[in-house]
SEDREN-538433 format. One record per residue (C-alpha): residue number from 1; residue in three letters; x, y, z. Coordinates in steps of 0.001 Angstrom, whole numbers, always signed. Example, Ala and Ser with C-alpha at 12.3 -4.5 7.8 and 13.67 -1.06 7.14 Angstrom:
BEGIN
<num=1; residuo=ALA; X=+12300; Y=-4500; Z=+7800>
<num=2; residuo=SER; X=+13670; Y=-1060; Z=+7140>
end
This chain:
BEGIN
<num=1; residuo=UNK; X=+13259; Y=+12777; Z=-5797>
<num=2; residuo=UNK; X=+16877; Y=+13302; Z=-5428>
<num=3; residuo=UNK; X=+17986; Y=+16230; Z=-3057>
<num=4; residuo=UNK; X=+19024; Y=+19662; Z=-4307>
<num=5; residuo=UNK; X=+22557; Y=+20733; Z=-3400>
<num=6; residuo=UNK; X=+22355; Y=+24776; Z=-1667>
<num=7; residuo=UNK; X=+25376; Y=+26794; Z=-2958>
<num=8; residuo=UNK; X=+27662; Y=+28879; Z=-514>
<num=9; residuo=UNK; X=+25476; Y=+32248; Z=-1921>
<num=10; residuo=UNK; X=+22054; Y=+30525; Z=-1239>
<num=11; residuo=UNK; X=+23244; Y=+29770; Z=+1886>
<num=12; residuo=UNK; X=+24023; Y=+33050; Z=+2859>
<num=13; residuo=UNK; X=+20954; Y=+34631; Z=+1617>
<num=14; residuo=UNK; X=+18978; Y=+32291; Z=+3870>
<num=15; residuo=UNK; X=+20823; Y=+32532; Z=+7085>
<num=16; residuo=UNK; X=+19920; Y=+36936; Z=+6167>
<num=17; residuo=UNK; X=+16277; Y=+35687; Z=+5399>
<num=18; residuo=UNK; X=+15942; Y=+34046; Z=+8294>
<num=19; residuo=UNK; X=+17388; Y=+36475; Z=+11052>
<num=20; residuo=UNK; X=+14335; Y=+37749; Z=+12811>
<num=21; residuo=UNK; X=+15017; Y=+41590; Z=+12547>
<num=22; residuo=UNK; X=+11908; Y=+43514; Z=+13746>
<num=23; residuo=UNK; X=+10941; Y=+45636; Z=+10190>
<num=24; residuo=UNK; X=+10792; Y=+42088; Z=+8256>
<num=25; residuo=UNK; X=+6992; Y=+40567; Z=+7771>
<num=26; residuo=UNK; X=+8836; Y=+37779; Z=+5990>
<num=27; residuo=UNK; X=+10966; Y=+35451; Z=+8079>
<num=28; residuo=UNK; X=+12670; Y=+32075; Z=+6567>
<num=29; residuo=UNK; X=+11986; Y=+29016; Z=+8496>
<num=30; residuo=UNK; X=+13762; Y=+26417; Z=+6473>
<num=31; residuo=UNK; X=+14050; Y=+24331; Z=+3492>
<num=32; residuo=UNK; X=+13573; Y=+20964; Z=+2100>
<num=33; residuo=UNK; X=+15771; Y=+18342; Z=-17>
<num=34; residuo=UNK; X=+13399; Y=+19118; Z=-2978>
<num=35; residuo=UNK; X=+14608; Y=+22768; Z=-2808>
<num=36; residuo=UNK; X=+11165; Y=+24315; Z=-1476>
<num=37; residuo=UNK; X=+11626; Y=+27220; Z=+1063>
<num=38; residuo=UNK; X=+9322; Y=+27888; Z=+4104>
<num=39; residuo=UNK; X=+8324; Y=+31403; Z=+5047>
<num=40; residuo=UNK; X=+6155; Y=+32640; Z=+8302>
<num=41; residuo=UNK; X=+4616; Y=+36332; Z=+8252>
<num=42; residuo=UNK; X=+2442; Y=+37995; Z=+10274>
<num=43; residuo=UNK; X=-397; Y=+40160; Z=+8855>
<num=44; residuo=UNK; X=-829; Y=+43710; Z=+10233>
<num=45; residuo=UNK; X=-4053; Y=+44069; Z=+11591>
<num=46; residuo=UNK; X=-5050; Y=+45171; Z=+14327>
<num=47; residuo=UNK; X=-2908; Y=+45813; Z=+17611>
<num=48; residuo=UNK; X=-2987; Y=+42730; Z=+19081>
<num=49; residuo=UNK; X=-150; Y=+41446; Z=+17123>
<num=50; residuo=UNK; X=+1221; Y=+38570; Z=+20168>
<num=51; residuo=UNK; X=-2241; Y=+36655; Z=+19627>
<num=52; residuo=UNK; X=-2253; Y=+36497; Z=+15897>
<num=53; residuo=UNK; X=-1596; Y=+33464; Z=+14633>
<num=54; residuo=UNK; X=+1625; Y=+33668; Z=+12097>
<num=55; residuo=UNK; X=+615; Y=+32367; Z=+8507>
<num=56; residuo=UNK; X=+2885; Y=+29962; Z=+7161>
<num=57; residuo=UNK; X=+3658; Y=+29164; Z=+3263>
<num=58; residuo=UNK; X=+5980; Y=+26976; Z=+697>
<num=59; residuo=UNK; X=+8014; Y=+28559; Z=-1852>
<num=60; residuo=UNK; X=+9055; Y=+26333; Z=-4364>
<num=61; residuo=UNK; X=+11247; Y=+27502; Z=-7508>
<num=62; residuo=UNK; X=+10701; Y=+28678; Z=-10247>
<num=63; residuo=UNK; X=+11533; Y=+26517; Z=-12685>
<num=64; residuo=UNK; X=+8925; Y=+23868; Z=-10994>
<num=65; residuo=UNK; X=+5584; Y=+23040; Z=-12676>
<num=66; residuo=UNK; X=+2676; Y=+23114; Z=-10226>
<num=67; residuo=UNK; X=+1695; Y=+19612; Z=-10551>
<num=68; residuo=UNK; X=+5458; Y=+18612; Z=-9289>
<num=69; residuo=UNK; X=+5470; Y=+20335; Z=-6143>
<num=70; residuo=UNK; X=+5897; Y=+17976; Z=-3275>
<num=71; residuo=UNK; X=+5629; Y=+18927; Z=+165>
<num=72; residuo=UNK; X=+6659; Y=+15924; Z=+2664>
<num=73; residuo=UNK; X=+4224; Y=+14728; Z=+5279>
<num=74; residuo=UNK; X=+6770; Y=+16950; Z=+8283>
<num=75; residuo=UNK; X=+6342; Y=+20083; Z=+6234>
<num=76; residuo=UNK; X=+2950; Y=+19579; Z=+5844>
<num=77; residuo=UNK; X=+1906; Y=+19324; Z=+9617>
<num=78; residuo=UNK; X=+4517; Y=+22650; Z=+10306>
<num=79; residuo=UNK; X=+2159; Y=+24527; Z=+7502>
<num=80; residuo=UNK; X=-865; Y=+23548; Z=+9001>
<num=81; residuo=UNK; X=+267; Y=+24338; Z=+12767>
<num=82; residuo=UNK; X=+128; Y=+20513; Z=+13796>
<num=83; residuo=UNK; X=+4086; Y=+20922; Z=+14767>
<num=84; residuo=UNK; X=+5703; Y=+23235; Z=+16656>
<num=85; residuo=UNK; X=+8932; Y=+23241; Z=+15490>
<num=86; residuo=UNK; X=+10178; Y=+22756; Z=+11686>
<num=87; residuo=UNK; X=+11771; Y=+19991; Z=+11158>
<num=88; residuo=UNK; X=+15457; Y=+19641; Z=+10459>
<num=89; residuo=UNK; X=+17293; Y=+18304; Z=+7289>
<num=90; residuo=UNK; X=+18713; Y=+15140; Z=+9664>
<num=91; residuo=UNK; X=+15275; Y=+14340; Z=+10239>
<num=92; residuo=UNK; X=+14311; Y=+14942; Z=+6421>
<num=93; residuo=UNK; X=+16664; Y=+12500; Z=+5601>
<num=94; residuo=UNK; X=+15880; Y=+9912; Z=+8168>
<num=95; residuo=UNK; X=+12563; Y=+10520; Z=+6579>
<num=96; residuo=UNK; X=+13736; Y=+9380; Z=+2930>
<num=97; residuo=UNK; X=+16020; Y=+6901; Z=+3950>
<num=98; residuo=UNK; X=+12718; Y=+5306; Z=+6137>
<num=99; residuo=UNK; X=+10538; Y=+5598; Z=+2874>
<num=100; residuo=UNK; X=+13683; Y=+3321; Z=+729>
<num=101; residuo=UNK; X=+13985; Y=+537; Z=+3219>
<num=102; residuo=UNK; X=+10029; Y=+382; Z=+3116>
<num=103; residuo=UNK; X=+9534; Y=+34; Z=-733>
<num=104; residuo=UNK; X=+12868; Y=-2095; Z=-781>
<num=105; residuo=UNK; X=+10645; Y=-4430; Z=+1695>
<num=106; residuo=UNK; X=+7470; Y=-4089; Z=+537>
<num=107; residuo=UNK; X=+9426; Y=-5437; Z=-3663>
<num=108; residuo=UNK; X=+10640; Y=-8246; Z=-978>
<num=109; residuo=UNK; X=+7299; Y=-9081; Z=+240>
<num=110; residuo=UNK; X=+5851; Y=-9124; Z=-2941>
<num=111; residuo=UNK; X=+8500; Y=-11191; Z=-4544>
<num=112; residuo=UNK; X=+7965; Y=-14093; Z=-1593>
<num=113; residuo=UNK; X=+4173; Y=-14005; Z=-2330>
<num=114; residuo=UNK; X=+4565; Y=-14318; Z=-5778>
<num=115; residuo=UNK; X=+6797; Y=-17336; Z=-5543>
<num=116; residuo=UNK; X=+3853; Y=-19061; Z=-2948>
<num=117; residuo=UNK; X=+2100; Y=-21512; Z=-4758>
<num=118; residuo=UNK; X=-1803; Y=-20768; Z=-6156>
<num=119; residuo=UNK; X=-4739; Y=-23018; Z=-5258>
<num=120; residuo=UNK; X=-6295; Y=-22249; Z=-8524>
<num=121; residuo=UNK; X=-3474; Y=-22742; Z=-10919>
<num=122; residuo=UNK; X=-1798; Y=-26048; Z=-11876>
<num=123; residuo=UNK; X=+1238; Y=-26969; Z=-10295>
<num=124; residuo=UNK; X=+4387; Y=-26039; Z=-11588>
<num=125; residuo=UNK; X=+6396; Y=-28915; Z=-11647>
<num=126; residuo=UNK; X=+4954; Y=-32444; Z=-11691>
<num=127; residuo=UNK; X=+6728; Y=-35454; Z=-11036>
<num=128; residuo=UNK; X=+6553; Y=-38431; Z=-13351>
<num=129; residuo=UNK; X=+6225; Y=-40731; Z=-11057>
<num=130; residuo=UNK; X=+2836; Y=-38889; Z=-9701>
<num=131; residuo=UNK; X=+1377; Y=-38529; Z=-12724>
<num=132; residuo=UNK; X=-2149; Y=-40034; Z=-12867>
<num=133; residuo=UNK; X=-2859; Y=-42693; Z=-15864>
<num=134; residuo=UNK; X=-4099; Y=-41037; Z=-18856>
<num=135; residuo=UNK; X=-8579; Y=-41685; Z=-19310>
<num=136; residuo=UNK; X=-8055; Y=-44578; Z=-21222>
<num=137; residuo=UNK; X=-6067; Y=-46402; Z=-18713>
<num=138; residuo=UNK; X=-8129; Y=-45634; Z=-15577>
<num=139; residuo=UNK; X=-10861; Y=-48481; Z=-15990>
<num=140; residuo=UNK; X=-7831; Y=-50839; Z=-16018>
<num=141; residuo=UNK; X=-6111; Y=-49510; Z=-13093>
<num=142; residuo=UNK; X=-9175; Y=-49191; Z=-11612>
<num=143; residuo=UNK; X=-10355; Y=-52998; Z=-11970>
<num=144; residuo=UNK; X=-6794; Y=-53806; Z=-10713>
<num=145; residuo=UNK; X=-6519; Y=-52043; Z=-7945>
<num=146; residuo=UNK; X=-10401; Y=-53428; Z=-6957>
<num=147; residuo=UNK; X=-8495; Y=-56948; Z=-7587>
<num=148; residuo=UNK; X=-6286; Y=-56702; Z=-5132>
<num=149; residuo=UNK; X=-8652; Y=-55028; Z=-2309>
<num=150; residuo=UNK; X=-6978; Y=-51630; Z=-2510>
<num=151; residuo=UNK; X=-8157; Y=-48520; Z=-2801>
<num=152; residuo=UNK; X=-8731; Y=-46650; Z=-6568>
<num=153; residuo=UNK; X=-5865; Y=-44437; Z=-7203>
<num=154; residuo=UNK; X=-8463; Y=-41568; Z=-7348>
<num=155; residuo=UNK; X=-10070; Y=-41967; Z=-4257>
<num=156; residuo=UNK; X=-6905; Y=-42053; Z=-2181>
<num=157; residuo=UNK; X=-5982; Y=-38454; Z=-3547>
<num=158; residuo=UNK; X=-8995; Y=-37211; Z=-3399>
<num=159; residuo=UNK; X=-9180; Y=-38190; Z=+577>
<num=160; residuo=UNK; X=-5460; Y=-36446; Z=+907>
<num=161; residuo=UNK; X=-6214; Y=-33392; Z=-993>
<num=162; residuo=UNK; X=-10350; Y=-33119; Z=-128>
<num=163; residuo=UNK; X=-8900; Y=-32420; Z=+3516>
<num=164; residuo=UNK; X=-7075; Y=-29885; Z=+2578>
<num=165; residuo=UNK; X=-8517; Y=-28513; Z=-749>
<num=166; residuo=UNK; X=-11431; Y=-26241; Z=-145>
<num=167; residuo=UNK; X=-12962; Y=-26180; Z=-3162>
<num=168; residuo=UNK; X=-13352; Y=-30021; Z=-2521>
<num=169; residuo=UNK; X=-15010; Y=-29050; Z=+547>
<num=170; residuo=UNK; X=-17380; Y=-26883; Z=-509>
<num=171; residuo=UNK; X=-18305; Y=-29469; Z=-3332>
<num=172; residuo=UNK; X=-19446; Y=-32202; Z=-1203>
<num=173; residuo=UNK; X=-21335; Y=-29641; Z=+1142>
<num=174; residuo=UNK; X=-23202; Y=-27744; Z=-1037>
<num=175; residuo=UNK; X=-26250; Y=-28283; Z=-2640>
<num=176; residuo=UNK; X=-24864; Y=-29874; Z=-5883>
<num=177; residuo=UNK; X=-23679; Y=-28512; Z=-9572>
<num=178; residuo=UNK; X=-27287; Y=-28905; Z=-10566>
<num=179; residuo=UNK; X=-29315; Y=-26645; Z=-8395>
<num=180; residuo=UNK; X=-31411; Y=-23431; Z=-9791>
<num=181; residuo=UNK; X=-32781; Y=-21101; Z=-7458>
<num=182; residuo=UNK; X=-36368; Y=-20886; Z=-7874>
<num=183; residuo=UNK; X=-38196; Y=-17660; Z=-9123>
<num=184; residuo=UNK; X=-39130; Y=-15551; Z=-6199>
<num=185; residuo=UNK; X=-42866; Y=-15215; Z=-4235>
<num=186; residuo=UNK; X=-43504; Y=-12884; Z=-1889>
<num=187; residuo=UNK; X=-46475; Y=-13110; Z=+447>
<num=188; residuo=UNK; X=-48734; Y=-10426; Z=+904>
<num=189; residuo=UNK; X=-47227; Y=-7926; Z=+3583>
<num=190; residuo=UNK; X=-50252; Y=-7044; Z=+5812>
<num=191; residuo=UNK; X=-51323; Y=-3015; Z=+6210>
<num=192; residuo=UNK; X=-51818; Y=-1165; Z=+9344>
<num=193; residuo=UNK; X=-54541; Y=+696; Z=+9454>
end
């Protein structure tokens, strides 16, 4: 959300607000970018008014719909008496500034995984020159390459990329394309008596 400009009058009215004068309940504590105001009172009950604990509550304009009310995490913690202190408009900026640079970093992040090559997809580019002969040329290349006492073309990728593929790996490992498990049979479980 983009931050709410206070006029000179608001001002005013908020620096009166907040001046602790001792007939006010009500005192302002402060404000957010979004244009929420914080308020702490003190209920009047009892006499033992220096251990009851002040309540503290947001109010938001308004001109605001309930379901866009946002209360940042500093606020929060002041409302529910995990903070001292309120915390200041520097450090509400800091705040948004912090939570930027994160989601500019996180788009980063995700744009360098995206751009990582996938095990299970094809590769992007191919060269031509590493293109493996087409089915009906593989016997041939095959009996050639037997000929002359090399290795079949296949066989020498599939030792570079079985090493490092491990899909391959778990191929030649496991128990095969063709196994079914078999139907289950318990034993007899034994009683106590």
């Amino acid at each position: 959300m983009t931050p709410k400009r206070i006029g000179p009058f608001a001002q005013a009215w908020y620096k009166w607000k907040a001046l602790r004068l001792p007939w006010r309940r009500r005192f302002l504590i402060g404000f957010d970018l979004q244009g929420n105001t914080y308020w702490e009172f003190r209920l009047t009950r009892g006499t033992r008014e220096s251990s009851e604990r002040w309540r503290r509550i947001v109010s938001y304009p308004r001109s605001t719909h309930y379901s866009q009310v946002k209360v940042s995490p500093q606020w929060h913690q002041w409302l529910r008496h995990t903070r001292r202190e309120p915390p200041t408009l520097d450090e509400q900026r800091a705040e948004l500034v912090r939570q930027q640079r994160i989601k500019y970093l996180a788009a980063e992040a995700d744009a360098r995984w995206e751009a990582k090559p996938r095990v299970m997809e094809a590769p992007r580019e191919q060269d031509p020159a590493r293109e493996l002969p087409s089915v009906e040329e593989r016997p041939q290349a095959e009996e050639a390459g037997a000929e002359a006492g090399a290795a079949p073309p296949q066989a020498a990728g599939k030792e570079k990329t079985g090493a490092r593929d491990p899909w391959a790996r778990a191929k030649a490992q496991g128990p095969g394309e063709k196994w079914q498990p078999t139907a289950w049979d318990p034993t007899a479980a034994r009683r106590n008596r």
